[in-house]
N, C-alpha and C positions, 0 to 999 in steps of 0.2 A: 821230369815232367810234373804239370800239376795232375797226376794222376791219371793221366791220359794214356792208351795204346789204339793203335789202329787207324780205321778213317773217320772222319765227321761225325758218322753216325752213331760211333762205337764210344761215344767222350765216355769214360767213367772215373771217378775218385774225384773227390772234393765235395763243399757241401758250400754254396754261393746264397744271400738272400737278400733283396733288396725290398725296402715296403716304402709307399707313399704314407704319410701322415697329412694331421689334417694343419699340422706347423714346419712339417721338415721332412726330410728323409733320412732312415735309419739303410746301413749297408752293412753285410757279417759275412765272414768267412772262417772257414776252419784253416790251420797252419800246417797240416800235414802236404808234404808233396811225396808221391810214390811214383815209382817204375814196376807194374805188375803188382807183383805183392812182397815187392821192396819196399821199404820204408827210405825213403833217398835224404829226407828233411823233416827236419819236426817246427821250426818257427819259421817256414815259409813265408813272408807278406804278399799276400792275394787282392788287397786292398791297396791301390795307390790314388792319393790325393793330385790331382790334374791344377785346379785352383781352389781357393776357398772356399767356393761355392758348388766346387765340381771334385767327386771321383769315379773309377771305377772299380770293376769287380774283375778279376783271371782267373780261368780254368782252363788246361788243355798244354800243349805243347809251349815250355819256357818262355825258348828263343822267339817263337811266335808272338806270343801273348805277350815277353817286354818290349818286339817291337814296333807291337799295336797302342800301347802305352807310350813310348817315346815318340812316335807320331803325333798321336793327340797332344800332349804335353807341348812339343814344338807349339803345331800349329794354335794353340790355344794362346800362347804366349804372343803369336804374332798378332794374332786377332786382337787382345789387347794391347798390343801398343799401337795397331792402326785406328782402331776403332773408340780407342780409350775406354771403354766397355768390356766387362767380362765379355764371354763366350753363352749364349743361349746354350742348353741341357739338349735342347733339340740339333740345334748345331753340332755339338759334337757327339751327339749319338749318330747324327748324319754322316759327318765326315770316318766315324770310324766305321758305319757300314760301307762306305764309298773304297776305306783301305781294303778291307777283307775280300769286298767284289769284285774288287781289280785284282784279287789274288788267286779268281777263284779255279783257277787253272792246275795250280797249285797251291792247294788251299794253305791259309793261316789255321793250324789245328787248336783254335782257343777259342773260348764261350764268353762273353760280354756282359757285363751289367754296368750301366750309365747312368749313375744316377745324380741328382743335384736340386739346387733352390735357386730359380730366377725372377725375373718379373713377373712372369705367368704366372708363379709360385712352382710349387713342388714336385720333378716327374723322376719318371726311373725307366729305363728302357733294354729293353733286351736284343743283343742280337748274338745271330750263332755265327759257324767260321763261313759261309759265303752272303753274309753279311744282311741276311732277312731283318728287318727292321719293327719290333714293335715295342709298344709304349704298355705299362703294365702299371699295376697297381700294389700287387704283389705276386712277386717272383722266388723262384727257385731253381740253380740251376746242381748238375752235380749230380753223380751216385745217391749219395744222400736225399736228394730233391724229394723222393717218396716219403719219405720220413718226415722231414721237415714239412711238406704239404702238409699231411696228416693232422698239427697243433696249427700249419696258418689257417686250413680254410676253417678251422673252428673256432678259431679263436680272432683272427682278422676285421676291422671294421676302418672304410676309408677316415671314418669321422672321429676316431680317437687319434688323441696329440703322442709325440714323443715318447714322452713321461709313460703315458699308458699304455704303446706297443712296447715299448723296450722286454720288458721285460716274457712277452710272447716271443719275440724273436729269437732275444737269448736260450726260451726254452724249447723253440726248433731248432735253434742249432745243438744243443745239449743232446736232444732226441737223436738227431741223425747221427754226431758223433759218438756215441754208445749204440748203433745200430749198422755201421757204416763202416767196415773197416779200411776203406780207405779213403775217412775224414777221421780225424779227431785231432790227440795231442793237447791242441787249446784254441783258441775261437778270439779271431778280433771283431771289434764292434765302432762303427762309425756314425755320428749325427752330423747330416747337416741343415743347418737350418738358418734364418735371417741373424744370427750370430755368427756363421762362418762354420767351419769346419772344425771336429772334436772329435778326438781316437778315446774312446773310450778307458779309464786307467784298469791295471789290474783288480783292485782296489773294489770299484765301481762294478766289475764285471763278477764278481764273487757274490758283491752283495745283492745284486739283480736274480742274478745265477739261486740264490737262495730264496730269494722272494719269491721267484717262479715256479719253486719246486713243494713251496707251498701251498 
């Protein structure tokens, strides 16, 4: 699991963050996955790219969460080729509260973050496992969420670019994972923006990582 026991309301372990910019949207998660207060994974991917323009964020129950993932992915790919048009941010944040609702019987035990760059420009969206749908600006999902809060809402502002959250992000996720024990390990980081989609290098994430701690 991604750090998850119990039902819905019990998600804990991971540390998820999605932020709107005023050029793109930046997506981060920590690579820890746990069972209780097993360590099960250390380079987990919690972040999966859907299109170039599109990924999301996982927390919660594996098998759930990749087959909430493989859903989207499908349907995204049909949508463009019928439509010859990416997939709107809104559309597939829709379509994956539409999977989880129809599950909600038997819930999908995984936490959401949808985020992307279209025509309307740049949103990020959150839903939980029976498929509540909202639209955010900056989020946080996760054990961690407290922590990481703590550096966004002080340091957060809708109207700065990429370049200038980056490195607030990175230093919510550093926070949580040294306060969070079931996030850490190491922390991936994704932009996207009217260039397409970009995983951050290790590289790149050291030196931000430093800047921030500055």
């Amino acid at each position: 699991m991604y750090g998850t026991e119990g039902p819905p309301s019990a998600l804990r372990g991971t540390t998820t963050i999605g932020v709107v910019c005023r050029d793109g949207v930046i997506l981060s998660s920590d690579t820890r996955a746990t069972m209780g207060y097993f360590v099960a994974h250390k380079r987990c991917k919690k972040i999966h790219k859907i299109d170039d323009h599109l990924a999301v964020t996982i927390a919660g129950n594996v098998a759930d969460a990749q087959r909430t993932v493989d859903v989207l992915k499908a349907n995204a790919r049909l949508y463009k080729l019928e439509t010859k048009r990416p997939m709107p941010v809104s559309s597939a944040a829709r379509l994956t509260a539409n999977v989880l609702f129809a599950a909600r019987l038997t819930p999908l035990i995984t936490q959401v973050l949808v985020g992307g760059v279209d025509e309307s420009g740049p949103h990020v969206y959150h839903l939980d496992p029976f498929g509540s749908l909202t639209e955010e600006e900056c989020v946080a999902t996760g054990s961690g969420s407290p922590v990481a809060y703590g550096v966004l809402e002080d340091r957060y502002g809708r109207g700065f670019t990429v370049k200038e959250l980056l490195p607030v992000i990175i230093r919510a996720m550093d926070s949580a994972m040294k306060r969070d024990a079931a996030s850490g390990d190491s922390f991936d980081a994704v932009v996207i923006d009217q260039s397409g989609y970009r995983e951050l290098s290790e590289q790149e994430k050291r030196e931000i990582l430093l800047i921030s701690r500055g």
